[in-house]
Each structure stands twice: as structure tokens, then as C-alpha cells.
C-alpha positions in Angstrom: 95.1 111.6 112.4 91.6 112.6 112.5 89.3 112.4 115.6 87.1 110.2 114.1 90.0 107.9 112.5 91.5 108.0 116.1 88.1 106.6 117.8 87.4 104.2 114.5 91.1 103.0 115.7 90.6 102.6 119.2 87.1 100.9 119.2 88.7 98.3 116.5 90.6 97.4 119.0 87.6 96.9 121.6 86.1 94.8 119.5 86.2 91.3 121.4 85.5 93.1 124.6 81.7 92.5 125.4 79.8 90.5 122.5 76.5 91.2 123.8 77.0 95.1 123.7 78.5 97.7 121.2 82.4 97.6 121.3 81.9 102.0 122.2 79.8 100.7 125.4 82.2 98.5 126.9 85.1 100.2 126.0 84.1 103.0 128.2 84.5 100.9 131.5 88.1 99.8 129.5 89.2 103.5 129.4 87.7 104.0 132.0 89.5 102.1 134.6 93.0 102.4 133.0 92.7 106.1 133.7 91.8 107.0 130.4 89.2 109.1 130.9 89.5 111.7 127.3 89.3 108.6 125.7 86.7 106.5 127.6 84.7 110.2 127.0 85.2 109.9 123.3 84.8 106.5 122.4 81.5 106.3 123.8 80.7 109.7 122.4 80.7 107.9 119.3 78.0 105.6 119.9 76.3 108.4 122.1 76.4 110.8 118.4 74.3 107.9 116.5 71.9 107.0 120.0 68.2 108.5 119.7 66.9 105.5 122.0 66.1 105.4 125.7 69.9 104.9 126.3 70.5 108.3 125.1 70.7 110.0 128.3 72.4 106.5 129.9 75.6 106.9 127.4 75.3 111.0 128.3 75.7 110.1 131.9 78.6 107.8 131.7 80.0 110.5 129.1 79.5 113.0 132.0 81.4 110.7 134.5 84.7 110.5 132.2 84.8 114.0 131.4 84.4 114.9 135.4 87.4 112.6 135.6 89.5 114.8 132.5 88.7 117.7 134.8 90.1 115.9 138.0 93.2 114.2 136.2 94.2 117.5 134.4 94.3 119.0 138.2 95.5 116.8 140.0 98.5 116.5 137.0 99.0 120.6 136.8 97.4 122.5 139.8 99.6 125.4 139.4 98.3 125.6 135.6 95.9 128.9 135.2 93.5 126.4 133.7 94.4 123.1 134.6 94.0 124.4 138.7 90.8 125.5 138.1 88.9 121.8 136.7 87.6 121.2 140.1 84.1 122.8 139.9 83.5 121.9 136.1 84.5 118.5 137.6 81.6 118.7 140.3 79.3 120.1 137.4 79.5 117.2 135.3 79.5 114.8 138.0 76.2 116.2 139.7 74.8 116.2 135.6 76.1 112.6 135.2 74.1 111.6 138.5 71.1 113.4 137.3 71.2 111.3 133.9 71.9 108.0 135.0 69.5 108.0 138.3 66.5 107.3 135.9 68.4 104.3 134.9 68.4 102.6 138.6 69.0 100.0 139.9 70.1 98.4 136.3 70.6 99.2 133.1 73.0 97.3 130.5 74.9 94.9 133.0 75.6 98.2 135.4 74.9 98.6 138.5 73.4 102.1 138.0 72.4 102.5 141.7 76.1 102.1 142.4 77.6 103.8 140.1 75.2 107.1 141.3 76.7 106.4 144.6 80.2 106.8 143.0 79.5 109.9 141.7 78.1 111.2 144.6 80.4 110.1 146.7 82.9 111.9 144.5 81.3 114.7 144.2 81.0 115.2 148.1 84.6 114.8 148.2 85.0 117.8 145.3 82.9 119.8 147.2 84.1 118.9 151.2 88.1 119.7 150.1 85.7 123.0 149.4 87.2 122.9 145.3 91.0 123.3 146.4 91.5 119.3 147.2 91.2 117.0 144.5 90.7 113.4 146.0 91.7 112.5 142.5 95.1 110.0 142.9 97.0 108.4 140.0 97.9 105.3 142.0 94.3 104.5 143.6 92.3 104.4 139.7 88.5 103.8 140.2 86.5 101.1 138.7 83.2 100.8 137.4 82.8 97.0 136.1 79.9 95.2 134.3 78.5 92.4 135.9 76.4 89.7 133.6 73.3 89.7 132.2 71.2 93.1 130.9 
């Protein structure tokens, strides 16, 4: 199956998740949460692809913030790996990019809490950088969450 098949497949299936925003958008904070950070990177990628509006940078911040959390997954899953053991500064790269991105976007933007979500990041990307790139505070039992609240 195709990439784009794949992410036609999955955002079907996010249809009836927020009607006031695009099915890509909140299926992000879906993926998101479940751990599924490749995907919540690639479905919103798709809207991100056709976005030339001021929520371009936005979706290339919350893009950002799933791909740090590939990077910390992968590691976290196979530290030993020549690659995989190595995700933890490209993690603190894209998170310190994603932060950059969505600041602008404070204190609200599209039923998020930007301000908090920035403090998220940075507080992730302190604890990247305090386990000085060889502790990954990433744990499979302790998931994050970024939710939407109501309202734009």
C-alpha cells in the first residue's frame, strides 16, 4: 500500500473526530496520544502538504513535535541499535524547531493551548538535554497528551 493510500485510509477513519476542524488536524492529537507518533507525523503532513495559510508553520510545529517523539520512541525501543541509540539529539532538534514554530501561535490557536503545549516541549527538551543525550525520559507506559479544548 502506498503512502498516500495508507494516510487516505487512516484519516477516513478520523473522520467524525472534530467537525469543526479537518479530520488530518485532529487526528494528530489521536495519534498522538495513543503513541503513534509516525503516524500522527504523517497524517497531518497531509494537510500540512496542501496548507499555504497562516497555519502553515502551526501544522509544521505539531509535525515537529511527533517526529521528536519517532526519535524518542525508536530509542527508547532499541538503544543498543547503531541508529536507533543515537535519536536523542535529532529529538531535541525538532523539539527546539517545534517550539520555535508554534510560539508565534500563543496563547491559542485552533482549540490548543499553544502556550502549553510550548511548555511541553520545553519541558521535554530540558529533560533530553539534562540526561546530557544518553537518558531518554521517553516511557511507553506514561504516553503524553496534548488535548483540544473547545472553541477556536
Amino acid at each position: 500500500m502506498k503512502k498516500s493510500e495508507r494516510i487516505g485510509a487512516l484519516v477516513s477513519g478520523l473522520a467524525g473526530d472534530g467537525a469543526e476542524h479537518d479530520p488530518c488536524y485532529t487526528g494528530w492529537f489521536r495519534c498522538f496520544n495513543e503513541g503513534m507518533y509516525y503516524e500522527a507525523h504523517d497524517v497531518l503532513e497531509h494537510l500540512w502538504l496542501r496548507t499555504r495559510d497562516e497555519n502553515h508553520l502551526f501544522f509544521k510545529g505539531l509535525i515537529q513535535l511527533a517526529g521528536a517523539f519517532v526519535h524518542l520512541q525508536k530509542q527508547h525501543l532499541r538503544p543498543w541499535h547503531a541508529k536507533d541509540g543515537r535519536r536523542l539529539r535529532p529529538a531535541a532538534r525538532l523539539l527546539a524547531l517545534a517550539l520555535a514554530n508554534l510560539s508565534p501561535y500563543r496563547p491559542r490557536h485552533m482549540a490548543l493551548d499553544v502556550a502549553a503545549v510550548c511548555a511541553f516541549a520545553g519541558e521535554w527538551l530540558g529533560a533530553v538535554e539534562r540526561g546530557n543525550f544518553a537518558e531518554n525520559p521517553w516511557r511507553p507506559d506514561a504516553l503524553p497528551e496534548i488535548l483540544l479544548t473547545h472553541g477556536s
